[in-house]
TORVEXRO-672511 format. One line per 2 residues: number of its first residue (from 1); for each residue x, y, z of N, C-alpha, C. Coordinates in nm, 3 decimals, m for minus. Example, Ala and Ser with C-alpha at 12.3 -4.5 7.8 and 13.67 -1.06 7.14 Angstrom:
REM residues 2
1> 1.319 m0.569 0.780 1.230 m0.450 0.780 1.320 m0.330 0.780; 1.285 m0.225 0.708 1.367 m0.106 0.714 1.290 0.003 0.787
***
This chain:
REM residues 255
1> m5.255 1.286 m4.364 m5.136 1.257 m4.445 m5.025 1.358 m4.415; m5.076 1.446 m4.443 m4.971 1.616 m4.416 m4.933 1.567 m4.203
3> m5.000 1.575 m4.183 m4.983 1.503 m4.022 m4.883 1.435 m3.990; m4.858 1.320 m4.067 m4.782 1.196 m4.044 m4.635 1.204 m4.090
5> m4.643 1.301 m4.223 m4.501 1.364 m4.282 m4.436 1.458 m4.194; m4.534 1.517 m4.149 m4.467 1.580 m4.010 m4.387 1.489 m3.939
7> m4.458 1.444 m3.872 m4.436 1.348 m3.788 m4.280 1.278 m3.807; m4.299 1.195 m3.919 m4.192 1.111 m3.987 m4.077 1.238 m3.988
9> m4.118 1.330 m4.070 m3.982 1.463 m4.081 m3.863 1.479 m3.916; m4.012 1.502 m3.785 m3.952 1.503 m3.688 m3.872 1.399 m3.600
11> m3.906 1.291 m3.673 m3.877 1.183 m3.620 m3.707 1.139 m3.661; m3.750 1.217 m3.837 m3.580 1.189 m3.902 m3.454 1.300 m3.832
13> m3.557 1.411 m3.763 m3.452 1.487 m3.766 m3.368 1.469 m3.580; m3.480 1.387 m3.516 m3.454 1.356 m3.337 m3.334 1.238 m3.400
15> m3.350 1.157 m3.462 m3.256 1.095 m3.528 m3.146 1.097 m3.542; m3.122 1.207 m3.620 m3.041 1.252 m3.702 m2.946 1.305 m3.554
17> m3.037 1.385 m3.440 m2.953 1.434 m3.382 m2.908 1.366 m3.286; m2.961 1.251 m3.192 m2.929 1.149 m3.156 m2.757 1.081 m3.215
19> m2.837 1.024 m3.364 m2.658 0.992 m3.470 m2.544 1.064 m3.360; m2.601 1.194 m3.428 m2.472 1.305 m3.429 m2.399 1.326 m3.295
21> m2.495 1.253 m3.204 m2.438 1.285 m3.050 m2.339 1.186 m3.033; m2.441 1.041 m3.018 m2.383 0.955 m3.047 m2.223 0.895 m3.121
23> m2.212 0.941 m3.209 m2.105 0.934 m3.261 m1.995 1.068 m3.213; m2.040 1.187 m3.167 m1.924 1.232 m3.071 m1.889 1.214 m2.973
25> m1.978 1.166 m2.888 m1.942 1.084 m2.787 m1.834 0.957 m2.807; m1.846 0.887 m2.929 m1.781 0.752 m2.925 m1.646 0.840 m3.000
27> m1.653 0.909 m3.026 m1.506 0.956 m3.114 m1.468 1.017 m3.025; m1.460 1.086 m2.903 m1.404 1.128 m2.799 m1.394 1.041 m2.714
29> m1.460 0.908 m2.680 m1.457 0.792 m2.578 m1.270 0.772 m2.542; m1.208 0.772 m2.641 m1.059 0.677 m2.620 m0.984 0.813 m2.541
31> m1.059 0.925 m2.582 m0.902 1.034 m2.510 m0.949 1.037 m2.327; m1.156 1.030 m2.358 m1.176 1.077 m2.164 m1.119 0.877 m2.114
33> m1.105 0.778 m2.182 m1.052 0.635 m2.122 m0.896 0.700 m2.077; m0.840 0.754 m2.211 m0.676 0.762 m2.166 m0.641 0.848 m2.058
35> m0.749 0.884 m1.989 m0.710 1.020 m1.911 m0.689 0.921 m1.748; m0.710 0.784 m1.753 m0.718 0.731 m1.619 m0.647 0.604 m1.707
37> m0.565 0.611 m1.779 m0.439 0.550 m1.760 m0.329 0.544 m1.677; m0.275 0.440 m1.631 m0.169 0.415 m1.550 m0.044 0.502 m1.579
39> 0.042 0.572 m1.619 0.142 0.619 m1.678 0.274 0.592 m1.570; 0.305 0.449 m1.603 0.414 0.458 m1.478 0.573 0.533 m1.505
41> 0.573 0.564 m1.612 0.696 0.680 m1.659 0.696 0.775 m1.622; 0.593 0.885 m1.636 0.574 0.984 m1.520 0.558 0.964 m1.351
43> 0.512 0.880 m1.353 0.545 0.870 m1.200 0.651 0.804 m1.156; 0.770 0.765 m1.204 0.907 0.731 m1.203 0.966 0.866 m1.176
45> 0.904 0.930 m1.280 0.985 1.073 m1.314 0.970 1.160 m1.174; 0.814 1.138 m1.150 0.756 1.213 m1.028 0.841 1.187 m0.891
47> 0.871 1.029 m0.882 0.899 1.012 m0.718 1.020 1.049 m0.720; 1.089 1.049 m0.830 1.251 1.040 m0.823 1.297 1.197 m0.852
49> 1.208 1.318 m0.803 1.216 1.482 m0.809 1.274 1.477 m0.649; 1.348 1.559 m0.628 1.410 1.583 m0.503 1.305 1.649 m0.467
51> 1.148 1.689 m0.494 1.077 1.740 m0.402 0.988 1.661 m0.376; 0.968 1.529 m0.427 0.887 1.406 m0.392 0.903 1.385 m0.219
53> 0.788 1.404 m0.135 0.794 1.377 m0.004 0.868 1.456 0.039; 0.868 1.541 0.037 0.997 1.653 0.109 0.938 1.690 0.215
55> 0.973 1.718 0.333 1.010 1.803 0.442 1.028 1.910 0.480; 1.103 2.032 0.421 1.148 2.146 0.412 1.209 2.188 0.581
57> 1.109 2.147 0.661 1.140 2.163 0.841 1.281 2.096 0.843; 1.300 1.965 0.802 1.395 1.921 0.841 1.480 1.881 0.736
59> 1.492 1.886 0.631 1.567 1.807 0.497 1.675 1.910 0.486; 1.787 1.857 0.427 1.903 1.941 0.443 1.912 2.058 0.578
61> 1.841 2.048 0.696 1.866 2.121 0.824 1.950 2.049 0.943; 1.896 1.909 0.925 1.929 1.839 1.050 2.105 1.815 1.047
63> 2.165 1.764 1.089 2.322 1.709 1.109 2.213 1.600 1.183; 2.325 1.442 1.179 2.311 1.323 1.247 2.281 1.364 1.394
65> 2.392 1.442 1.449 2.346 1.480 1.602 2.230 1.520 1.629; 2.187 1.643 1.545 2.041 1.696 1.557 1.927 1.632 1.541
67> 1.919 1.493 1.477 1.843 1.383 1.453 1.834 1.313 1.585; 1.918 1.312 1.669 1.926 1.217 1.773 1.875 1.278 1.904
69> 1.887 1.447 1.926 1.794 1.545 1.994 1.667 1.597 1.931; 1.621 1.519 1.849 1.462 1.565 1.816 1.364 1.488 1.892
71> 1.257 1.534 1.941 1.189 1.516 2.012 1.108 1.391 1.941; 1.036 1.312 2.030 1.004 1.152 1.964 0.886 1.150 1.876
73> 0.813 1.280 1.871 0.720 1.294 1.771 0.778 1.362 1.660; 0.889 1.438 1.644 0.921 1.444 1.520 0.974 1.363 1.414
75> 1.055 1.264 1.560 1.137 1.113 1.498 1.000 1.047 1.464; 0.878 1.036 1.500 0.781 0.984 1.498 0.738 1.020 1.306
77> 0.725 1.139 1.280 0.709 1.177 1.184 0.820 1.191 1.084; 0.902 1.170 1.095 0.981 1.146 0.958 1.013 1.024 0.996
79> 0.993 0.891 1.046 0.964 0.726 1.046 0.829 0.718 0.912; 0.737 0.778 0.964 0.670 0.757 0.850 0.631 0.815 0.727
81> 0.752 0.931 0.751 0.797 0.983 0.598 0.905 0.875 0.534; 0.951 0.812 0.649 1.064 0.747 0.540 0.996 0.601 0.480
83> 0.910 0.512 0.571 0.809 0.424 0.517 0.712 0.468 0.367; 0.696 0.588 0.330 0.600 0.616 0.213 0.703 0.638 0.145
85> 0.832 0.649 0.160 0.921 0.689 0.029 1.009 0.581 m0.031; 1.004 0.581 m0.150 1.045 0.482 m0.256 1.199 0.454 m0.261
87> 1.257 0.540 m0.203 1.410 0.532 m0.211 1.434 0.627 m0.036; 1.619 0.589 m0.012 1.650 0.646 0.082 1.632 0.799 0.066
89> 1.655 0.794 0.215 1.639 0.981 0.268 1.805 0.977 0.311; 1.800 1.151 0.364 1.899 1.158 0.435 1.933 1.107 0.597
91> 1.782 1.066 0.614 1.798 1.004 0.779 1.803 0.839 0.803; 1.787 0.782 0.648 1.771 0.617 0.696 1.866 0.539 0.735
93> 1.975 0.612 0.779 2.074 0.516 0.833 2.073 0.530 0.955; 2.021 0.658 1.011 2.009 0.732 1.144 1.925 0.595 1.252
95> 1.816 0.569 1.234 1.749 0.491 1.289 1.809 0.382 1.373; 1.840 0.395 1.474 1.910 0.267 1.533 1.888 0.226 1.688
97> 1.831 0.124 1.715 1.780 0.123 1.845 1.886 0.138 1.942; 2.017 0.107 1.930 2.124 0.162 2.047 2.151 0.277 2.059
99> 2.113 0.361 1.970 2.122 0.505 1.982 2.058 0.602 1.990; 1.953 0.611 2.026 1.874 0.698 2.095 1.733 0.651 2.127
101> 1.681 0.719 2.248 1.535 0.649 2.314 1.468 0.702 2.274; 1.470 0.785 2.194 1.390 0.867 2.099 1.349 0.836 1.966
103> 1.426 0.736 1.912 1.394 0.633 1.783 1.262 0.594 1.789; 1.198 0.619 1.672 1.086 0.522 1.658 1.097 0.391 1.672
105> 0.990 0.316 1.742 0.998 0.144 1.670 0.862 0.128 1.672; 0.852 0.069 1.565 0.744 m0.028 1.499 0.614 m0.026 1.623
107> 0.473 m0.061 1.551 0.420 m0.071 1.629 0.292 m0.037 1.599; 0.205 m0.205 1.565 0.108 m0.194 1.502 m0.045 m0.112 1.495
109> m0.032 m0.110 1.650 m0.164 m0.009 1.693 m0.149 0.144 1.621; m0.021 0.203 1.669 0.011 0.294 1.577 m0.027 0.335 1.438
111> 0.037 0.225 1.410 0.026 0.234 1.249 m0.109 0.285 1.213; m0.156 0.159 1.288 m0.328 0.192 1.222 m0.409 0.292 1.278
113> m0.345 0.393 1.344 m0.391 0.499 1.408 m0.358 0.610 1.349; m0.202 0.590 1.269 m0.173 0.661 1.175 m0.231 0.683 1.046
115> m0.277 0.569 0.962 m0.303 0.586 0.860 m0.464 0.563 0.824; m0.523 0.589 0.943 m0.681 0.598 0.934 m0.701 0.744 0.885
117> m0.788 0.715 0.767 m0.842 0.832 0.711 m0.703 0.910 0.612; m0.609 0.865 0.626 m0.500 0.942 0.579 m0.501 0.950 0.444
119> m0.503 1.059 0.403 m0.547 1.146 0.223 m0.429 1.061 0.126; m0.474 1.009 0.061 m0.440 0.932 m0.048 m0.362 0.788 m0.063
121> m0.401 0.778 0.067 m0.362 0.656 0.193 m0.424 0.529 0.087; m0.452 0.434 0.034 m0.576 0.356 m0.003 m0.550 0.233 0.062
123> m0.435 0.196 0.115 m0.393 0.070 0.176 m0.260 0.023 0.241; m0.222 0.033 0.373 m0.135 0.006 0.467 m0.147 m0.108 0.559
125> m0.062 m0.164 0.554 m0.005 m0.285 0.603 0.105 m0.345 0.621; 0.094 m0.380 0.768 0.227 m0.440 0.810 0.202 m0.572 0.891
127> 0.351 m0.656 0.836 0.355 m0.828 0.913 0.490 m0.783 0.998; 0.447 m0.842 1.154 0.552 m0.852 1.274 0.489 m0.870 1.359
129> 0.600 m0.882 1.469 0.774 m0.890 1.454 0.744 m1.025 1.396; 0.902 m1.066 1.356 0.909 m1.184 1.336 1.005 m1.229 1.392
131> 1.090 m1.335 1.414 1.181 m1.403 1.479 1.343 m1.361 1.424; 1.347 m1.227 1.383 1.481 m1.178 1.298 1.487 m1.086 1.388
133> 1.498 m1.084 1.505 1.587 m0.941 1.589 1.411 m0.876 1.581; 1.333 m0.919 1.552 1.165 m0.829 1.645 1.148 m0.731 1.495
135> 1.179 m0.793 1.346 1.167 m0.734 1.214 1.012 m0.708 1.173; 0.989 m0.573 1.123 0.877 m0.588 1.053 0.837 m0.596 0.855
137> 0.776 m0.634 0.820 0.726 m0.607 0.686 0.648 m0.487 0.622; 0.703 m0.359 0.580 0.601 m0.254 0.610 0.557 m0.250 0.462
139> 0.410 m0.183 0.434 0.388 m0.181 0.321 0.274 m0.073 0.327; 0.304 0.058 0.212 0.181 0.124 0.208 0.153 0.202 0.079
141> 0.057 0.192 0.049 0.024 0.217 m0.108 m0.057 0.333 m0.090; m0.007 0.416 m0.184 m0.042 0.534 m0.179 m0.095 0.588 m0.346
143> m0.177 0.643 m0.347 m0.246 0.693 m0.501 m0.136 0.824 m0.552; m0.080 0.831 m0.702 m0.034 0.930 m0.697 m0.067 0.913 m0.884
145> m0.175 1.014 m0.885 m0.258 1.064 m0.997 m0.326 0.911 m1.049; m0.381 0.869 m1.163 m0.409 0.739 m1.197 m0.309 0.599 m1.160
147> m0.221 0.622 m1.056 m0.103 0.510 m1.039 m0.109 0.530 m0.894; m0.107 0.365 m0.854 m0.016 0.403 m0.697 0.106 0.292 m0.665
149> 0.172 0.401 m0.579 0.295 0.349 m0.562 0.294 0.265 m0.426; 0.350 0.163 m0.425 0.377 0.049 m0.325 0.500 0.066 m0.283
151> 0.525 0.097 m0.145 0.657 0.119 m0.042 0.692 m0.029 m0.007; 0.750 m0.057 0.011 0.811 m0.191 0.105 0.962 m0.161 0.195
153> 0.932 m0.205 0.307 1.047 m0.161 0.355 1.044 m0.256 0.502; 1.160 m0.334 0.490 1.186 m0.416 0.636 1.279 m0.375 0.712
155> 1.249 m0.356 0.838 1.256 m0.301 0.905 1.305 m0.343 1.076; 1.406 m0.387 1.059 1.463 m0.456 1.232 1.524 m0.441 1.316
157> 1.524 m0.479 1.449 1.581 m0.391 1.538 1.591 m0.233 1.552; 1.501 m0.183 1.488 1.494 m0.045 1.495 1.569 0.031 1.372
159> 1.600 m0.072 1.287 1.692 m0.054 1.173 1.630 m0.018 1.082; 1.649 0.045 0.931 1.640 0.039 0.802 1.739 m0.055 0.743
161> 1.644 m0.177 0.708 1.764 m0.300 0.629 1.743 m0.298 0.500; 1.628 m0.297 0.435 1.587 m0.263 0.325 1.501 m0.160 0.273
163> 1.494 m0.132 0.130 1.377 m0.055 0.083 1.309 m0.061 m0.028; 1.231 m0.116 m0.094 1.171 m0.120 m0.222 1.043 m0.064 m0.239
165> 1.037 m0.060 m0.385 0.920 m0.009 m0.412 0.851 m0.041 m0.530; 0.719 m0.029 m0.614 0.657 m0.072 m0.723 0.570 0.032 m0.790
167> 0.518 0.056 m0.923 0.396 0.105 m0.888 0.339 0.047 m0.957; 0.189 0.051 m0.959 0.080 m0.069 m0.990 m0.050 0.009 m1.012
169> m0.081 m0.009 m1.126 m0.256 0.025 m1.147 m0.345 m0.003 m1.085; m0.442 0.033 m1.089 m0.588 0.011 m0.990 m0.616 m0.152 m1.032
171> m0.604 m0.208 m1.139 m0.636 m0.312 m1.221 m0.553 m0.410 m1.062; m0.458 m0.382 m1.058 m0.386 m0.513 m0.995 m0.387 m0.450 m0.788
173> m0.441 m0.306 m0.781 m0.424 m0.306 m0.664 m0.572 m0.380 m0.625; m0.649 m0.384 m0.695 m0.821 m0.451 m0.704 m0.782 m0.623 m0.703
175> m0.649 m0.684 m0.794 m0.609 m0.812 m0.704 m0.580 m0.835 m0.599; m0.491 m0.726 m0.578 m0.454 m0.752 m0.384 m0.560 m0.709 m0.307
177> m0.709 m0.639 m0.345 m0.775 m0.610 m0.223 m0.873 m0.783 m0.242; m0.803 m0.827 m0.366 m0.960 m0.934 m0.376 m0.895 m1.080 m0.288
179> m0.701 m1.074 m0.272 m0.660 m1.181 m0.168 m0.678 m1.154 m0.072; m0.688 m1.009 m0.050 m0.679 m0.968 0.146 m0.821 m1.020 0.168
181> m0.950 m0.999 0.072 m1.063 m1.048 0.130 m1.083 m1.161 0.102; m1.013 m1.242 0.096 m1.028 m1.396 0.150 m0.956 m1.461 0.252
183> m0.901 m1.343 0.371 m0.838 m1.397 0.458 m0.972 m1.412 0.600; m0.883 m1.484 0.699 m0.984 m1.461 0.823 m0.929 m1.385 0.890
185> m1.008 m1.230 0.907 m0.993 m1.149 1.019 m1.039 m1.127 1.098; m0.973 m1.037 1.161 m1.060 m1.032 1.331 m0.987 m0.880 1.342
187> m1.103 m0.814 1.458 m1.082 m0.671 1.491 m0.993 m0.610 1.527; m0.952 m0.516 1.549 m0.829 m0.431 1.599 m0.880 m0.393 1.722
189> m0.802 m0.444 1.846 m0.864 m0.407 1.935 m0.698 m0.357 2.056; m0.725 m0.316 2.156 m0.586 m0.260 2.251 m0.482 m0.363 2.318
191> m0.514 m0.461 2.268 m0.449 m0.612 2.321 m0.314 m0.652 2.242; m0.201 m0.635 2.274 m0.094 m0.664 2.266 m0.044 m0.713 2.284
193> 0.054 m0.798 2.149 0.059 m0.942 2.128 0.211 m0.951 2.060; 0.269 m1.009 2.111 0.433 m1.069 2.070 0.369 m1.161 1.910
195> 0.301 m1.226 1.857 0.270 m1.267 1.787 0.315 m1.209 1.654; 0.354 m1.285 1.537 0.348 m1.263 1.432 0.250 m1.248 1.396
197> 0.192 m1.145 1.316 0.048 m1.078 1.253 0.083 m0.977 1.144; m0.086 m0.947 1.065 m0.078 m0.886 1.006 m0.150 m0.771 1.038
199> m0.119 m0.639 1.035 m0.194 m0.551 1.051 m0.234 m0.464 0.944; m0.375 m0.453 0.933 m0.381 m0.379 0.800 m0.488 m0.214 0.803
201> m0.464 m0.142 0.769 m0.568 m0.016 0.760 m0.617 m0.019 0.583; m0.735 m0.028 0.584 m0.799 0.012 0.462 m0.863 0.145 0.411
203> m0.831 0.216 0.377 m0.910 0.312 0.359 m1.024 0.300 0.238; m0.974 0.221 0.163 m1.073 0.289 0.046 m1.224 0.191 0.110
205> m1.235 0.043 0.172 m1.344 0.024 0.218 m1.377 0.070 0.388; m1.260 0.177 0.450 m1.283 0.262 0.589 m1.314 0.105 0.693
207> m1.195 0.075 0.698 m1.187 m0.077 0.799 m1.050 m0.082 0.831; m1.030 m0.176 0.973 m0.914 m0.213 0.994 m0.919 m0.334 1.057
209> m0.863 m0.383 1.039 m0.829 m0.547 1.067 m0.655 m0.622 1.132; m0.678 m0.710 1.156 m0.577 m0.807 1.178 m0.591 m0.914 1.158
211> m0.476 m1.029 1.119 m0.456 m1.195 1.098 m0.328 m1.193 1.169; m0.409 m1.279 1.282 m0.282 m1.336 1.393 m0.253 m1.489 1.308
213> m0.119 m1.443 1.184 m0.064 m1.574 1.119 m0.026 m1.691 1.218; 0.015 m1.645 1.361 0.056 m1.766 1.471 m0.066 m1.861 1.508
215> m0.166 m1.793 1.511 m0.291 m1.921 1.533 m0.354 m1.909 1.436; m0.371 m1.884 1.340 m0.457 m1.880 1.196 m0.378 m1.980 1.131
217> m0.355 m2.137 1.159 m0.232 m2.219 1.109 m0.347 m2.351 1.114; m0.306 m2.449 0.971 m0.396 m2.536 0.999 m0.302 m2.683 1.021
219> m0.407 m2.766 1.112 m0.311 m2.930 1.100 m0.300 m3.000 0.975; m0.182 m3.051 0.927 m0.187 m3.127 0.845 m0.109 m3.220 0.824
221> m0.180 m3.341 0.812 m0.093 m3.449 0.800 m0.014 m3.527 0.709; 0.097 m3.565 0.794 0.232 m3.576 0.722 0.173 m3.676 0.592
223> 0.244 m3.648 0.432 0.210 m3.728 0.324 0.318 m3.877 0.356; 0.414 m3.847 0.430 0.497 m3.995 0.407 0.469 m4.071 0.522
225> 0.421 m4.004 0.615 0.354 m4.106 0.744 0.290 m4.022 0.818; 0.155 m4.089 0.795 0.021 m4.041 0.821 m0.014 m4.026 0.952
227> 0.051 m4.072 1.006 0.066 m4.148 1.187 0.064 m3.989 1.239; 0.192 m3.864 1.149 0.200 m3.746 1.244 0.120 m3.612 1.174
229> 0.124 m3.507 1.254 0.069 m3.414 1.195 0.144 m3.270 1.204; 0.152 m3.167 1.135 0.240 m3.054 1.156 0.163 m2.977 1.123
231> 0.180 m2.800 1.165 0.084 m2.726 1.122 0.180 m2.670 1.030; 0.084 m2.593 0.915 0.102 m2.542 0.821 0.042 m2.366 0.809
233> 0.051 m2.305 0.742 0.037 m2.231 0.687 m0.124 m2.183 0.589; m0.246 m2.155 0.617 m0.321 m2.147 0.565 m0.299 m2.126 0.437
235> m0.352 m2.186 0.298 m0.330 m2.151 0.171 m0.363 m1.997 0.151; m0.478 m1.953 0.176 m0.473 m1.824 0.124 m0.411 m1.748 0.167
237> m0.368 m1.756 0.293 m0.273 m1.684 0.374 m0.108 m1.677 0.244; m0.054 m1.811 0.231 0.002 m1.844 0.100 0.018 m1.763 0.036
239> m0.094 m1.791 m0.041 m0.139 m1.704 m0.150 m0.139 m1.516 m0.159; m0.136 m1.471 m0.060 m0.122 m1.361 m0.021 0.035 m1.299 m0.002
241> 0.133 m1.373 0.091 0.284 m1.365 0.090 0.319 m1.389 m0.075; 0.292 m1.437 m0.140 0.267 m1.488 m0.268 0.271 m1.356 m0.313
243> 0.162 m1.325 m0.342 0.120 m1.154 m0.394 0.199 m1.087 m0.363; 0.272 m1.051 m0.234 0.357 m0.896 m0.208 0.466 m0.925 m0.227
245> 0.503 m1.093 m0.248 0.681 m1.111 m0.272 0.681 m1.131 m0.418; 0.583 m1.182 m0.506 0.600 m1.235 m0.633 0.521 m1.168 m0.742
247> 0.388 m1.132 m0.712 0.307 m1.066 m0.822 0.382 m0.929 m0.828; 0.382 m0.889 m0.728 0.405 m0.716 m0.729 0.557 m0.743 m0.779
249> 0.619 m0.656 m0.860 0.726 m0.635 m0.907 0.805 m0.566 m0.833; 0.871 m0.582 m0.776 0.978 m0.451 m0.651 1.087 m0.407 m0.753
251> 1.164 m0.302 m0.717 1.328 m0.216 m0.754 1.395 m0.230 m0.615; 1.426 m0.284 m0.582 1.551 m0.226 m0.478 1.604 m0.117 m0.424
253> 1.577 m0.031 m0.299 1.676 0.109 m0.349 1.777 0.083 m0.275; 1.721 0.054 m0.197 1.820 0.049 0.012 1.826 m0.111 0.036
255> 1.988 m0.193 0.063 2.087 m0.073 0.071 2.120 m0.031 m0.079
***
């Protein structure tokens, strides 16, 4: 009897302390959830600091002339400082294919040579050329604390024509990784192609891919006379241009 009261005593008191855990755990649950909240106000605040993406080598050093005698890997490297940044620099007007052979241009192998493995990189991608003067679609999302920010920036003839940008929670960058994986891809390989495509670097699943949109096109026949047929546009393919022009929310910066 004396045995069992034991027993029962120890049993109330593993209990008791169990409760007690239990319930601090759940009364602290909402502050460790809020800590991987999206906060896109601070990171408004963040990109738009004159030390967001800075340079220091070259920002307020260069003059236009001195931009045009930099050697093609430095032009190389502030091209894709100016692709990760949300608004203009002091060099985005600089860029111009009649004016120096030293300009970057576009260029998908690159890209994805660039942004393999690249620290806080989670997803880069670009569609080109296209039939606008040899234009590309650039896009690269980058993590910056619980938020990442989405670049967009088209890009032609060697030009800066536009620039936008978004930022977007994990919640909706987990939609765009769930359209990209319903496309048909195929490998990245050294074969170079005038083709409209997509080129993409993944980091967070460490892959790279392409969709050649020029033959990834299906037949379909005409609804008012059945007699012809035209190719179209794969739906999910669709569905995807869909996503980066319409779901994602852009700002405008440039021009």
């Amino acid at each position: 009897m004396n045995m069992n009261m034991r027993v029962m005593r120890q049993r109330t008191k593993i209990t008791s302390i169990v409760l007690i855990a239990l319930t601090t755990i759940y009364a602290f649950s909402p502050i460790l959830e809020s800590d991987y909240d999206c906060d896109k106000t601070a990171i408004e605040k963040k990109i738009k600091s004159k030390d967001f993406n800075r340079m220091p080598e070259f920002d307020g050093k260069i003059t236009d002339k001195d931009f045009y005698n930099l050697s093609a890997e430095d032009n190389r490297r502030l091209w894709y400082r100016e692709i990760e940044s949300p608004d203009k620099t002091e060099f985005t007007h600089l860029w111009n294919a009649e004016t120096s052979s030293n300009n970057y241009y576009a260029s998908h192998l690159d890209f994805i040579k660039y942004y393999q493995d690249k620290q806080n990189i989670e997803l880069a991608f670009q569609f080109g050329p296209n039939m606008d003067l040899w234009a590309y679609y650039i896009f690269v999302v980058k993590k910056i604390d619980c938020c990442y920010l989405v670049t967009r920036s088209y890009y032609r003839h060697a030009r800066f024509i536009t620039k936008q940008y978004a930022i977007i929670d994990e919640l909706q960058l987990d939609s765009l990784f769930s359209v990209i994986a319903e496309q048909r891809i195929e490998q990245v390989d050294t074969v170079k192609t005038s083709d409209f495509c997509g080129y993409f670097r993944d980091n967070r699943h460490n892959k790279s891919f392409y969709i050649n949109f020029v033959k990834d096109q299906i037949w379909v026949t005409d609804k008012q006379d059945t007699t012809l047929k035209h190719k179209e546009v794969r739906p999910e393919i669709n569905k995807m241009y869909n996503f980066v022009d319409n779901i994602i929310k852009w700002t405008m910066t440039y021009p």
